[in-house]
N, C-alpha and C positions, 0 to 999 in steps of 0.2 A: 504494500500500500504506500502511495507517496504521502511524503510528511503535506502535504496541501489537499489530498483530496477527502472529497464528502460522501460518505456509502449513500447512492441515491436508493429507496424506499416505492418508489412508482416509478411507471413508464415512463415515455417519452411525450408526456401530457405537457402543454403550458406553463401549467403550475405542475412544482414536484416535492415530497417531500422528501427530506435527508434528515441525518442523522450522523451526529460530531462522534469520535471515539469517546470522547467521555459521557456519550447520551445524551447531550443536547438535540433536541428535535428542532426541524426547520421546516418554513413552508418559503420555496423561494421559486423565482419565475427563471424560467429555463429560456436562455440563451442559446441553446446550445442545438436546437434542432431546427427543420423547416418545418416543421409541425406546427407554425406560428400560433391559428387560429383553430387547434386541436381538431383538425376533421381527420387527426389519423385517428382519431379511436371515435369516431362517426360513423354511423352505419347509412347514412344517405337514403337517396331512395332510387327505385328504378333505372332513371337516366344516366347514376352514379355506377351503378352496379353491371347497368352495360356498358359503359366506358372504362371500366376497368376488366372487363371479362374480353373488351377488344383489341386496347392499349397495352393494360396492363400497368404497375404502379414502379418509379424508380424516376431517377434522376436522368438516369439515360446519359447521351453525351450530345453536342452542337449536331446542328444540324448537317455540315458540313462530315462530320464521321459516322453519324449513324441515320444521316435524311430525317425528313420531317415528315411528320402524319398528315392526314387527310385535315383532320380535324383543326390543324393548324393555319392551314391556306383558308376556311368556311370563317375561322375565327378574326383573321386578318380581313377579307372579306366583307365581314358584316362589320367591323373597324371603320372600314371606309366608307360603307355606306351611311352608319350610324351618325358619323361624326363629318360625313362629306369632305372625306379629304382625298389627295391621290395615290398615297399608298397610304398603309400601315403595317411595317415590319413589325414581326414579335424579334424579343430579345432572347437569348437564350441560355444568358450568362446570370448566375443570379449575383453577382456584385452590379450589374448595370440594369439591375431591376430593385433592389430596395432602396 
């Protein structure tokens, strides 16, 4: 164990809870995933459940090494028509998305 770390007590939820070697209990906000807004322990509904039974769930890599989904070009797509502009690239990096 490193002298710095916290035995974390829950998943990979928003909030987690920990616990100090000496017993101290924590409830502290997890930085530490993309789970930002906890839909990974979300059960969703339908739309959700075929989009991952089509896709599949993962980080994946750029577009440029593993191509882009269908679902990406409908998404860009209705981008531009929503907001009437002349394209709409998606990003694919998430430091130039937060």
């Amino acid at each position: 164990m490193y002298p710095f770390e916290v035995p974390r007590l829950s998943g990979q939820h928003t909030e987690i809870e920990a616990r100090r070697p000496e017993g101290l209990s924590l409830s502290l906000l997890n930085l530490s995933t993309y789970n930002y807004f906890g839909y990974g322990y979300h059960r969703g509904d339908r739309r959700g459940q075929e989009a991952l039974d089509r896709y599949g769930l993962g980080a994946g890599s750029s577009p440029v090494i593993s191509g882009t989904f269908d679902i990406h070009h409908r998404l860009e797509s209705e981008l531009v028509d929503f907001y009437g502009l002349e394209a709409a690239p998606l990003r694919c990096s998430p430091p130039g998305t937060r």
